[in-house]
Backbone atoms as SQL, in Angstrom:
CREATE TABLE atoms (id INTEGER PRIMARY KEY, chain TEXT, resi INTEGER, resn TEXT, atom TEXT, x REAL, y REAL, z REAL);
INSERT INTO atoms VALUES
  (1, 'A', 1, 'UNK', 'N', 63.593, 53.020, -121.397),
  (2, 'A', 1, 'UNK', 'CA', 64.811, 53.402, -122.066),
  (3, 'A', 1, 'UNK', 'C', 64.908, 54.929, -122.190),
  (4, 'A', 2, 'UNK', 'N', 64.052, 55.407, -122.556),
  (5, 'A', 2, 'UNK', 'CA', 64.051, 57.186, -122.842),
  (6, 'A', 2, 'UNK', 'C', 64.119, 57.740, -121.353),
  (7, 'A', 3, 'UNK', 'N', 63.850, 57.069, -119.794),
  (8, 'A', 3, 'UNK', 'CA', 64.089, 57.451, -119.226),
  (9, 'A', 3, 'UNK', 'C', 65.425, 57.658, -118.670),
  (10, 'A', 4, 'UNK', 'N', 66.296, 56.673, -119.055),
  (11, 'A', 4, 'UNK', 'CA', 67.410, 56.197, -118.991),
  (12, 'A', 4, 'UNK', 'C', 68.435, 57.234, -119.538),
  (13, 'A', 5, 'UNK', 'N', 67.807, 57.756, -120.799),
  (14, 'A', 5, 'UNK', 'CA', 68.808, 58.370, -121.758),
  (15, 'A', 5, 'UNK', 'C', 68.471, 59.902, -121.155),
  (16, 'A', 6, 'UNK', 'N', 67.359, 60.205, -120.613),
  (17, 'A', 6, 'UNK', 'CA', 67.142, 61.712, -119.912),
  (18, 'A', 6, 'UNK', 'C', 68.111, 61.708, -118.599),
  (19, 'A', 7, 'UNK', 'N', 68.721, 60.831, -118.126),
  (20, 'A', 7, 'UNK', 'CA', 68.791, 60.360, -116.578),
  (21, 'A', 7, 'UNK', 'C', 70.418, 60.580, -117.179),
  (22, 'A', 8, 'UNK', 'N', 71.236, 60.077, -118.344),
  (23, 'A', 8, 'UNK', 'CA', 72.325, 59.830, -118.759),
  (24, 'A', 8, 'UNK', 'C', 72.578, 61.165, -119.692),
  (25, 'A', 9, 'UNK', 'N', 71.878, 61.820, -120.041),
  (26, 'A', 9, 'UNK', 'CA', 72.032, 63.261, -120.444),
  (27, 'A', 9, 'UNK', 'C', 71.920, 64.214, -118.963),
  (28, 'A', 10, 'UNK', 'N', 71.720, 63.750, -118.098),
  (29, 'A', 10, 'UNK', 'CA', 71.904, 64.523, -116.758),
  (30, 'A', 10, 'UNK', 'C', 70.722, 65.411, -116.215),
  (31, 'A', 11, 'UNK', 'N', 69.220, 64.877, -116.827),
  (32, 'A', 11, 'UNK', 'CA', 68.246, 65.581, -117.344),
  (33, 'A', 11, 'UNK', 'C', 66.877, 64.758, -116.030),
  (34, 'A', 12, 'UNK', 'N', 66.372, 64.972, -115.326),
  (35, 'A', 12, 'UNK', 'CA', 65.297, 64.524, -114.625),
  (36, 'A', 12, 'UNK', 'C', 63.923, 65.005, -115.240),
  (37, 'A', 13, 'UNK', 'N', 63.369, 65.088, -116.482),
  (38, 'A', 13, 'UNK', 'CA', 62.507, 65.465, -116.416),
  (39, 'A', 13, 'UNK', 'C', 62.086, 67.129, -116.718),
  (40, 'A', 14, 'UNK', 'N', 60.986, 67.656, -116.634),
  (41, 'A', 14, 'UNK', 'CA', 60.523, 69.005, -116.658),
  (42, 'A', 14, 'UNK', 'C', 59.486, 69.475, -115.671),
  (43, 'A', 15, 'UNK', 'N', 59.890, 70.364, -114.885),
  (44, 'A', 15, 'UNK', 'CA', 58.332, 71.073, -114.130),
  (45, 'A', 15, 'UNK', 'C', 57.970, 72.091, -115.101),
  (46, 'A', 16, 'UNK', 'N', 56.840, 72.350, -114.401),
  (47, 'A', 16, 'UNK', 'CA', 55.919, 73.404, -115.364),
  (48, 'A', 16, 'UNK', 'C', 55.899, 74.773, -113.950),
  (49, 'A', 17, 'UNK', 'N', 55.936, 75.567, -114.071),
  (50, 'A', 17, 'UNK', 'CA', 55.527, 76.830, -112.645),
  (51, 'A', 17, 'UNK', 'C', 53.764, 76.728, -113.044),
  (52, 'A', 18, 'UNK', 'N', 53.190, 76.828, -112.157),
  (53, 'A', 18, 'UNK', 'CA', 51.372, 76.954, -112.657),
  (54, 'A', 18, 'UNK', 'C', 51.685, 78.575, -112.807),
  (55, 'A', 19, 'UNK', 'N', 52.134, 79.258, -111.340),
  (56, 'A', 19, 'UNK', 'CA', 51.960, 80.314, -111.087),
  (57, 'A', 19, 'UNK', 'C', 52.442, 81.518, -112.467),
  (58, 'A', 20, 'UNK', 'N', 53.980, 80.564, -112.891),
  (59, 'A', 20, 'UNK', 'CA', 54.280, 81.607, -114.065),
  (60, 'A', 20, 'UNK', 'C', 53.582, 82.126, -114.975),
  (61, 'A', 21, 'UNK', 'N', 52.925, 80.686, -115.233),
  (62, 'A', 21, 'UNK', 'CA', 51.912, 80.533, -115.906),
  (63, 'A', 21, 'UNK', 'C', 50.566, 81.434, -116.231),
  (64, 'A', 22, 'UNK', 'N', 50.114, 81.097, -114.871),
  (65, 'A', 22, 'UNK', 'CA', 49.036, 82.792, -114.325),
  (66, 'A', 22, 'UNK', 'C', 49.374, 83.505, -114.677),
  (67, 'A', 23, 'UNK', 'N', 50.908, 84.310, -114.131),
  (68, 'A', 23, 'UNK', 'CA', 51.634, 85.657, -114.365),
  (69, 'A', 23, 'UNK', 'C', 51.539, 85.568, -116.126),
  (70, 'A', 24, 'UNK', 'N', 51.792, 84.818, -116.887),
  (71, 'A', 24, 'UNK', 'CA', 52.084, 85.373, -118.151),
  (72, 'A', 24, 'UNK', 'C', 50.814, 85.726, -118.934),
  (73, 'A', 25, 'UNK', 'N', 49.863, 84.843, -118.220),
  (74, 'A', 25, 'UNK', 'CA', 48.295, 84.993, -118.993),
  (75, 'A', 25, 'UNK', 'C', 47.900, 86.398, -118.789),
  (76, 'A', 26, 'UNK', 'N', 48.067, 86.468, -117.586),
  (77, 'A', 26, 'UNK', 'CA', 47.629, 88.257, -117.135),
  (78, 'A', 26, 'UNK', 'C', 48.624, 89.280, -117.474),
  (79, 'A', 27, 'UNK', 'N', 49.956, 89.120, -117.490),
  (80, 'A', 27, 'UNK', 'CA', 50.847, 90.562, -117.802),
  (81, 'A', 27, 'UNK', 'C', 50.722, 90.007, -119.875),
  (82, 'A', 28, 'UNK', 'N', 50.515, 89.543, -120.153),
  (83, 'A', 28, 'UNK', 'CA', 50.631, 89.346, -121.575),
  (84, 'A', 28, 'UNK', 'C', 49.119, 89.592, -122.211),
  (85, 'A', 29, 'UNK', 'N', 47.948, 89.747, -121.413),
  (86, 'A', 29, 'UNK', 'CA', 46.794, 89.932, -121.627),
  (87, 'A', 29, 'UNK', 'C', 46.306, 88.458, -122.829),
  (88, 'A', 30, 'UNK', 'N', 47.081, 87.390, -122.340),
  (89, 'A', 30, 'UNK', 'CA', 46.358, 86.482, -123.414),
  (90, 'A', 30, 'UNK', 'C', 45.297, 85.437, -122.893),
  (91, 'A', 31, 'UNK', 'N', 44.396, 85.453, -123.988),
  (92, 'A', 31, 'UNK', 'CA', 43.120, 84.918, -123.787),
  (93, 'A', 31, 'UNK', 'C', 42.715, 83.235, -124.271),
  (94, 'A', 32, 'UNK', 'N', 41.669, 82.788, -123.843),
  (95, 'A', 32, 'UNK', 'CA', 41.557, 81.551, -124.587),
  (96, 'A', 32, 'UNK', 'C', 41.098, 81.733, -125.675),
  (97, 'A', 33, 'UNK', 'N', 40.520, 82.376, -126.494),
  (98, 'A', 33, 'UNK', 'CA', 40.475, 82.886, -127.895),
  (99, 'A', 33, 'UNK', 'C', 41.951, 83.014, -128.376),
  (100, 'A', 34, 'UNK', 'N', 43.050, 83.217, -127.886),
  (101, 'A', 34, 'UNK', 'CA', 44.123, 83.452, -128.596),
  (102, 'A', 34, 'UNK', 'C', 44.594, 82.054, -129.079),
  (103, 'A', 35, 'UNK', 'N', 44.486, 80.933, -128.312),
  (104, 'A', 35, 'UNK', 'CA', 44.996, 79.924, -127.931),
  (105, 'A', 35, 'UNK', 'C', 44.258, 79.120, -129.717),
  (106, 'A', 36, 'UNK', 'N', 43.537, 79.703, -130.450),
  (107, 'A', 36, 'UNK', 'CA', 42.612, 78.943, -131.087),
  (108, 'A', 36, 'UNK', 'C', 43.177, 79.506, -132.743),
  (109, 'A', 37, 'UNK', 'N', 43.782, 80.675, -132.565),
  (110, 'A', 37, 'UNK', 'CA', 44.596, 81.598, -133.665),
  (111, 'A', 37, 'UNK', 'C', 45.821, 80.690, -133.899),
  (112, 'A', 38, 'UNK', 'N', 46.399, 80.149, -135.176),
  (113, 'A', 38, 'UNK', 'CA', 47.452, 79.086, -135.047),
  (114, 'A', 38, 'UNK', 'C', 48.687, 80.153, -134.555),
  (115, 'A', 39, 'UNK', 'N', 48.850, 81.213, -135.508),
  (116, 'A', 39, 'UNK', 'CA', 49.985, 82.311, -135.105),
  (117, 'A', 39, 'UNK', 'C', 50.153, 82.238, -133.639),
  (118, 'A', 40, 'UNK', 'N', 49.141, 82.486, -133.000),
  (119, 'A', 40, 'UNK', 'CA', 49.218, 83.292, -131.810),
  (120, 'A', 40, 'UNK', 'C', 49.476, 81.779, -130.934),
  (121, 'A', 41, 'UNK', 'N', 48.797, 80.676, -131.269),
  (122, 'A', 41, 'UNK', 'CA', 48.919, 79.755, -130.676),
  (123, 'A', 41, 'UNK', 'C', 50.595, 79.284, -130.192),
  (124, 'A', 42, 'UNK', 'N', 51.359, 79.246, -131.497),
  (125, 'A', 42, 'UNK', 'CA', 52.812, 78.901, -131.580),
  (126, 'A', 42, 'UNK', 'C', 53.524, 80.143, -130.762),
  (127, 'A', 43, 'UNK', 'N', 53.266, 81.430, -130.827),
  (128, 'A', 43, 'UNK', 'CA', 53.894, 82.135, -130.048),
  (129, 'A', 43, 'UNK', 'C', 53.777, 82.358, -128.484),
  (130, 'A', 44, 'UNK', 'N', 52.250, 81.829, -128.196),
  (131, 'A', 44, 'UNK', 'CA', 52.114, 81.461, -126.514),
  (132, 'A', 44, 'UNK', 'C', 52.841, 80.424, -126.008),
  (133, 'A', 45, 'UNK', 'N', 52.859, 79.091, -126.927),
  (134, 'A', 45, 'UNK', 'CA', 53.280, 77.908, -126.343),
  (135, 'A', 45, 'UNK', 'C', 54.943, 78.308, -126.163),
  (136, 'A', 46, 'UNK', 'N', 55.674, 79.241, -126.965),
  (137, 'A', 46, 'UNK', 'CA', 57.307, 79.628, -126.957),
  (138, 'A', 46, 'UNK', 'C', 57.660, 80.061, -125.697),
  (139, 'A', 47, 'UNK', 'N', 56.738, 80.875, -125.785),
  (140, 'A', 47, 'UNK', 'CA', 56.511, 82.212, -124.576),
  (141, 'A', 47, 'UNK', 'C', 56.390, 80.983, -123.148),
  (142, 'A', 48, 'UNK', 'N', 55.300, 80.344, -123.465),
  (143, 'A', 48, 'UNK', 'CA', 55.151, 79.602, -121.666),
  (144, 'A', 48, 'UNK', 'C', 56.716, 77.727, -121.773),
  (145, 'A', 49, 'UNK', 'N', 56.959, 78.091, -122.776),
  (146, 'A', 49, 'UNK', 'CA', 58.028, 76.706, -123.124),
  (147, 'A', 49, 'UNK', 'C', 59.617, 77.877, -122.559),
  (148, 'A', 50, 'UNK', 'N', 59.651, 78.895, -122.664),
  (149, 'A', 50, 'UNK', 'CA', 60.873, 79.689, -122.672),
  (150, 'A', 50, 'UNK', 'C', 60.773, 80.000, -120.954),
  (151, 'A', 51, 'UNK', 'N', 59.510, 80.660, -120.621),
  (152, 'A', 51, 'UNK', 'CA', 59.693, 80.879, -119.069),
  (153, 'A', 51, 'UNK', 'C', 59.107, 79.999, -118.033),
  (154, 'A', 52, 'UNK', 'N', 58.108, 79.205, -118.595),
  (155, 'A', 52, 'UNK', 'CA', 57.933, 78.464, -117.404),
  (156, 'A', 52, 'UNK', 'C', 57.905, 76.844, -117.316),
  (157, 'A', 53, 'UNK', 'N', 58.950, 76.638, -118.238),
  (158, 'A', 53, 'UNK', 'CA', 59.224, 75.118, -117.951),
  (159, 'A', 53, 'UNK', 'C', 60.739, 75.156, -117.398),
  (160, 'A', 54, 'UNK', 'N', 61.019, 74.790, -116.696),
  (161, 'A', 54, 'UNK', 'CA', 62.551, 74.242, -115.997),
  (162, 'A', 54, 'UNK', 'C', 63.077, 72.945, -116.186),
  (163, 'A', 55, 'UNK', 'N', 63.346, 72.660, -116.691),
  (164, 'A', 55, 'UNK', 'CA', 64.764, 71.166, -116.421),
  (165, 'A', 55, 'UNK', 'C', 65.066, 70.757, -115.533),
  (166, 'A', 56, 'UNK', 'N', 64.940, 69.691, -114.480),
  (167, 'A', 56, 'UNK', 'CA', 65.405, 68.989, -113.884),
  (168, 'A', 56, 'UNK', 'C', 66.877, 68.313, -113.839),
  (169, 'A', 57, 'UNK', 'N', 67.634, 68.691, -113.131),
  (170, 'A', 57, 'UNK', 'CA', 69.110, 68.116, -113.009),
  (171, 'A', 57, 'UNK', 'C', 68.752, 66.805, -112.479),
  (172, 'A', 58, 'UNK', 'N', 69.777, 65.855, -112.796),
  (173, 'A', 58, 'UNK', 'CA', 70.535, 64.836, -111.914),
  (174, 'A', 58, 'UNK', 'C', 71.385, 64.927, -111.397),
  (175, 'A', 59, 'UNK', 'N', 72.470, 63.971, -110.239),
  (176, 'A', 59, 'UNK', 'CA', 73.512, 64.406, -109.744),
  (177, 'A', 59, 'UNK', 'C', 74.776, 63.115, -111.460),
  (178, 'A', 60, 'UNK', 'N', 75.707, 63.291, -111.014),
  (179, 'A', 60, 'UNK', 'CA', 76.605, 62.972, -111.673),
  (180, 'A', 60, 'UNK', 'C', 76.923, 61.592, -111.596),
  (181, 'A', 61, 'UNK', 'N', 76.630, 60.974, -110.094),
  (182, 'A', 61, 'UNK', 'CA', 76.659, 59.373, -109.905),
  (183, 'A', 61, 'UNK', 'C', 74.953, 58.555, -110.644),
  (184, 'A', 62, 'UNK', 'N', 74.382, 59.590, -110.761),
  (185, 'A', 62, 'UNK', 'CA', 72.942, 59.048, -110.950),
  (186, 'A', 62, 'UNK', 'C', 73.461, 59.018, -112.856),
  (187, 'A', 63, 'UNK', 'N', 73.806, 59.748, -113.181),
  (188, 'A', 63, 'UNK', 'CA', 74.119, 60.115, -114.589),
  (189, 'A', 63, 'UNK', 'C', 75.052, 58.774, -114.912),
  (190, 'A', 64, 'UNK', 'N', 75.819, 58.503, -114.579),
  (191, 'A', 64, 'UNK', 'CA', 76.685, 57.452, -114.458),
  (192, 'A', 64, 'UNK', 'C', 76.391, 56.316, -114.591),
  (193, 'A', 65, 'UNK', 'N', 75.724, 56.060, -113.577),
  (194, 'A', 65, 'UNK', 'CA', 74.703, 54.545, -113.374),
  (195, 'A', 65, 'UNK', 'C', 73.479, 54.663, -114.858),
  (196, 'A', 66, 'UNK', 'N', 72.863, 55.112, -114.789),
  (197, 'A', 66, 'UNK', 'CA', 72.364, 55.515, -116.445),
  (198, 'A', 66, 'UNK', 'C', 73.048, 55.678, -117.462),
  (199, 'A', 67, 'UNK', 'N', 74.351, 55.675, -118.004),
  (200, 'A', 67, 'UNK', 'CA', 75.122, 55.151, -118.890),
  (201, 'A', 67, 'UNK', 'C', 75.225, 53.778, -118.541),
  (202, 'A', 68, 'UNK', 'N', 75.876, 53.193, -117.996),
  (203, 'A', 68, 'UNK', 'CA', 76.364, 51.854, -117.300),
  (204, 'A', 68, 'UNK', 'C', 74.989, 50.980, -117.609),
  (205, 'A', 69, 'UNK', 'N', 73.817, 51.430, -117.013),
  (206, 'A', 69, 'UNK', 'CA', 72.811, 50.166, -117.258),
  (207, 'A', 69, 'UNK', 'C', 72.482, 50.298, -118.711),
  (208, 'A', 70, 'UNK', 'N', 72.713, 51.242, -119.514),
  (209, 'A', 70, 'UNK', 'CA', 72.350, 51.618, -121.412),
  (210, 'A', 70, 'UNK', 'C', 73.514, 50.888, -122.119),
  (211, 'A', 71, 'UNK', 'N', 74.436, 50.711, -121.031),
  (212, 'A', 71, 'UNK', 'CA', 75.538, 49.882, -121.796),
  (213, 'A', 71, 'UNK', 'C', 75.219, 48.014, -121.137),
  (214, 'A', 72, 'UNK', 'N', 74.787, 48.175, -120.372),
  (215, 'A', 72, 'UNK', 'CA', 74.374, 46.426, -119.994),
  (216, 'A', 72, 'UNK', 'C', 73.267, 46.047, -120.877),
  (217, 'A', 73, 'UNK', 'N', 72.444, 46.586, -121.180),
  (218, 'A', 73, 'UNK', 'CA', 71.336, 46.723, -121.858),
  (219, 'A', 73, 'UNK', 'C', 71.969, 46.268, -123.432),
  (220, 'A', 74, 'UNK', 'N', 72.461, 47.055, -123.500),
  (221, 'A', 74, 'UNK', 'CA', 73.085, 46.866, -125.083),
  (222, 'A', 74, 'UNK', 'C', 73.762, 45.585, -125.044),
  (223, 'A', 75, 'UNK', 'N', 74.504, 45.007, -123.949),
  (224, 'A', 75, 'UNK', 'CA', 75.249, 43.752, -123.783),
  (225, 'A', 75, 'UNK', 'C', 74.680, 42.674, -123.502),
  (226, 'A', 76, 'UNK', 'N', 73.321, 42.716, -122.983),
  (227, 'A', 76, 'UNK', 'CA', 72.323, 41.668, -122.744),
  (228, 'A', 76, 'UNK', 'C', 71.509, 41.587, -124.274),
  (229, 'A', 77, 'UNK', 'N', 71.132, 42.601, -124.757),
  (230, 'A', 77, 'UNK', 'CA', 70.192, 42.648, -126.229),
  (231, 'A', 77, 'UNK', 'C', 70.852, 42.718, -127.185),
  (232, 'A', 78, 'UNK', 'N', 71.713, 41.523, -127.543),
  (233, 'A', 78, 'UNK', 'CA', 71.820, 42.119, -128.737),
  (234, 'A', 78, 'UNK', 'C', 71.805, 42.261, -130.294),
  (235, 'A', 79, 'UNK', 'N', 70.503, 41.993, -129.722),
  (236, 'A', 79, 'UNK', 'CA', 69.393, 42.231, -131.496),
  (237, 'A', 79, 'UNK', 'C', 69.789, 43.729, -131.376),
  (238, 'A', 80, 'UNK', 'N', 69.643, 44.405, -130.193),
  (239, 'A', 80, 'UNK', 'CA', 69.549, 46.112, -130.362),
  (240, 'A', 80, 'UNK', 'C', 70.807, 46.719, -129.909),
  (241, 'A', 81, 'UNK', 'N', 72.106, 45.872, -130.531),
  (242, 'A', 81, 'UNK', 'CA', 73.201, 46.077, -129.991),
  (243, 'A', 81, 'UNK', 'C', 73.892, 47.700, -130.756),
  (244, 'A', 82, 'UNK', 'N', 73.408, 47.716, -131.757),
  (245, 'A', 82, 'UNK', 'CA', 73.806, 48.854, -132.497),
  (246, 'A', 82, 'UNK', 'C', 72.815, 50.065, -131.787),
  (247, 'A', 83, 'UNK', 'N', 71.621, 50.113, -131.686),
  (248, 'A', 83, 'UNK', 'CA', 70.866, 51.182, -131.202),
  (249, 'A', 83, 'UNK', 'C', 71.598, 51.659, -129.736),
  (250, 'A', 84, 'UNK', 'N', 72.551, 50.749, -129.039),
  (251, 'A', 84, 'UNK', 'CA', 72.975, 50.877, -127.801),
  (252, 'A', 84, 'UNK', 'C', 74.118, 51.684, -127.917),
  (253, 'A', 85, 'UNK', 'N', 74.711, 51.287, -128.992),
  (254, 'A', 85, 'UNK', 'CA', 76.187, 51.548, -129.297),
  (255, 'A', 85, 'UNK', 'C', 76.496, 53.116, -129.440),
  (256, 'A', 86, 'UNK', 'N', 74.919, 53.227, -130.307),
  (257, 'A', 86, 'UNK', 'CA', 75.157, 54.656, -131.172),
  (258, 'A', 86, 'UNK', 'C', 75.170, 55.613, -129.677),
  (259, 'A', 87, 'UNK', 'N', 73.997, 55.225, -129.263),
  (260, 'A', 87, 'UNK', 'CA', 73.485, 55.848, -127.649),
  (261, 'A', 87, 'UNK', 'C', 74.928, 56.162, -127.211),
  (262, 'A', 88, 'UNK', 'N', 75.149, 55.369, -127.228),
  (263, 'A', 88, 'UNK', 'CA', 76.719, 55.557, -125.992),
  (264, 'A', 88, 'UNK', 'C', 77.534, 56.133, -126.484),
  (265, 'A', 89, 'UNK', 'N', 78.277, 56.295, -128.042),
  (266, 'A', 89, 'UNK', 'CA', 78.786, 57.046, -128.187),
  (267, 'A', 89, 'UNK', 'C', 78.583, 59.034, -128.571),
  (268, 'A', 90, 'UNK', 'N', 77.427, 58.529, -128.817),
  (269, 'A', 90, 'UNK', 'CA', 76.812, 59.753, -128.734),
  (270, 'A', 90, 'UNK', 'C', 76.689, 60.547, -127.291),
  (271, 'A', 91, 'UNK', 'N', 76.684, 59.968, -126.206),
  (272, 'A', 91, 'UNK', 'CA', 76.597, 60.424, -124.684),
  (273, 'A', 91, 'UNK', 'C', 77.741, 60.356, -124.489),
  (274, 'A', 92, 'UNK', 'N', 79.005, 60.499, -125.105),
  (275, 'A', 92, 'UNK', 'CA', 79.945, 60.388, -124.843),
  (276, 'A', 92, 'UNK', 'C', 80.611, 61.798, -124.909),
  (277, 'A', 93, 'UNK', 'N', 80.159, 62.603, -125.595),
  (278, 'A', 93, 'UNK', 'CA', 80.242, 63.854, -125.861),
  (279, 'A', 93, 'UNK', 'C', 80.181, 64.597, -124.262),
  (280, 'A', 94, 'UNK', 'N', 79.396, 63.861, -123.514),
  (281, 'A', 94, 'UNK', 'CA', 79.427, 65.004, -121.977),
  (282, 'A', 94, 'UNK', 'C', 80.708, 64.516, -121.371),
  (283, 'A', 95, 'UNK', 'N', 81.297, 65.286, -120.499),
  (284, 'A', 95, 'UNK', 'CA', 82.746, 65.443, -119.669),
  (285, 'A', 95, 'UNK', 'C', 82.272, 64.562, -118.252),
  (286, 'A', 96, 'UNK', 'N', 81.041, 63.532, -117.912),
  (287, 'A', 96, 'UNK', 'CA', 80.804, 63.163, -116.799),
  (288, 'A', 96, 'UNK', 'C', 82.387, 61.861, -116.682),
  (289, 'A', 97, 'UNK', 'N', 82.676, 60.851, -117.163),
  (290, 'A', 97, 'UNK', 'CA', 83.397, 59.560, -116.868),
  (291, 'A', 97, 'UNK', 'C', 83.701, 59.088, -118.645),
  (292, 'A', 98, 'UNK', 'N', 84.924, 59.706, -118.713),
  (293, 'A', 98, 'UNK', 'CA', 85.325, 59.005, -120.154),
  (294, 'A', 98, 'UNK', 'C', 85.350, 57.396, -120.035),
  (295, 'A', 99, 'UNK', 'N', 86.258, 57.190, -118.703),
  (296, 'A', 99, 'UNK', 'CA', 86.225, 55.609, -118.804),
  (297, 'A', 99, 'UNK', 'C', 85.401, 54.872, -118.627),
  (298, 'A', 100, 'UNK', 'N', 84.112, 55.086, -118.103),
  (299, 'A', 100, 'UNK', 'CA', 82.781, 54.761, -118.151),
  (300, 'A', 100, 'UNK', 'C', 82.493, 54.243, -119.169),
  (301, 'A', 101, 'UNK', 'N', 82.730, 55.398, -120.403),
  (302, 'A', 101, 'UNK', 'CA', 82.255, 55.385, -122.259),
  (303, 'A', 101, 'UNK', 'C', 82.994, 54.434, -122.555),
  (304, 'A', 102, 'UNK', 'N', 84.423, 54.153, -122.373),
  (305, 'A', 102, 'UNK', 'CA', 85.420, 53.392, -123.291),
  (306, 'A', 102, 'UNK', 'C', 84.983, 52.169, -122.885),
  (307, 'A', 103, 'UNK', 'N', 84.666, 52.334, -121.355),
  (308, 'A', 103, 'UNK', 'CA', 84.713, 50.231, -120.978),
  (309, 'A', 103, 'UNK', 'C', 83.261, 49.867, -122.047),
  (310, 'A', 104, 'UNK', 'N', 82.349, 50.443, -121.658),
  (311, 'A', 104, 'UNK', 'CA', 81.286, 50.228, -121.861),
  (312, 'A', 104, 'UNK', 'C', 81.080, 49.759, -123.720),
  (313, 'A', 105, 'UNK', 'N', 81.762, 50.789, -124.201),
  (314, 'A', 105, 'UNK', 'CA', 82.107, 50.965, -125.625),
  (315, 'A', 105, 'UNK', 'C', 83.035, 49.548, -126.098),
  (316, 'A', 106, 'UNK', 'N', 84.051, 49.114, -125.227),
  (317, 'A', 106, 'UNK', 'CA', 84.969, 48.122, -125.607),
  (318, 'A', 106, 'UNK', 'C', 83.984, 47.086, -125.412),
  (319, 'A', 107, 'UNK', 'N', 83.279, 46.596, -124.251),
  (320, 'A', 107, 'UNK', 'CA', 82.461, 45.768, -123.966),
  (321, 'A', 107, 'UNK', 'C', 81.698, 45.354, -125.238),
  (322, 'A', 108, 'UNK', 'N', 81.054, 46.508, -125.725),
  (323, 'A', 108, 'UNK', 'CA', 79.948, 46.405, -126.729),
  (324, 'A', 108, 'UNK', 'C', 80.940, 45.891, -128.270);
């Protein structure tokens, strides 16, 4: 399901760069002793969370089909018909297929 909802937020996931990674240890002079300082700890992890993680896109039909099966899902279960509902209207907020949201939404 959480993959579903990364896939329907238009989201594939995260890479990491190793290399940025390298680069920031050495132009930032930080050490594994730093890593052990809580301060310093929270400000490395910002530092390597700000430059060297990237976001993964989806395309817009993939985004689509990941609403659509979060809304079958919700229409097959529904003990967890409300947890589906909220989902969907809440993903409704992106500009991908309003009528996507409404069928799916009327359905439910």
């Amino acid at each position: 399901m959480v993959s579903l909802v990364e896939k329907a937020n238009g989201r594939n996931g995260n890479e990491i760069s190793e290399e940025v990674v390298k680069k920031i240890f050495e132009i930032e002079k930080v050490s594994k002793l730093d890593l052990l300082h809580n301060q310093n700890y929270f400000a490395i992890k910002q530092l390597l969370q700000n430059l060297s993680i990237f976001a993964m896109p989806v395309g817009s039909g993939y985004q689509i089909f990941a609403i659509q099966a979060i809304g079958e899902l919700g229409i097959q279960h529904s003990i967890s018909k409300g947890i589906y509902l909220g989902l969907l209207k809440e993903l409704k907020r992106s500009e991908i297929s309003e009528t996507v949201w409404d069928e799916l939404i009327t359905k439910l």
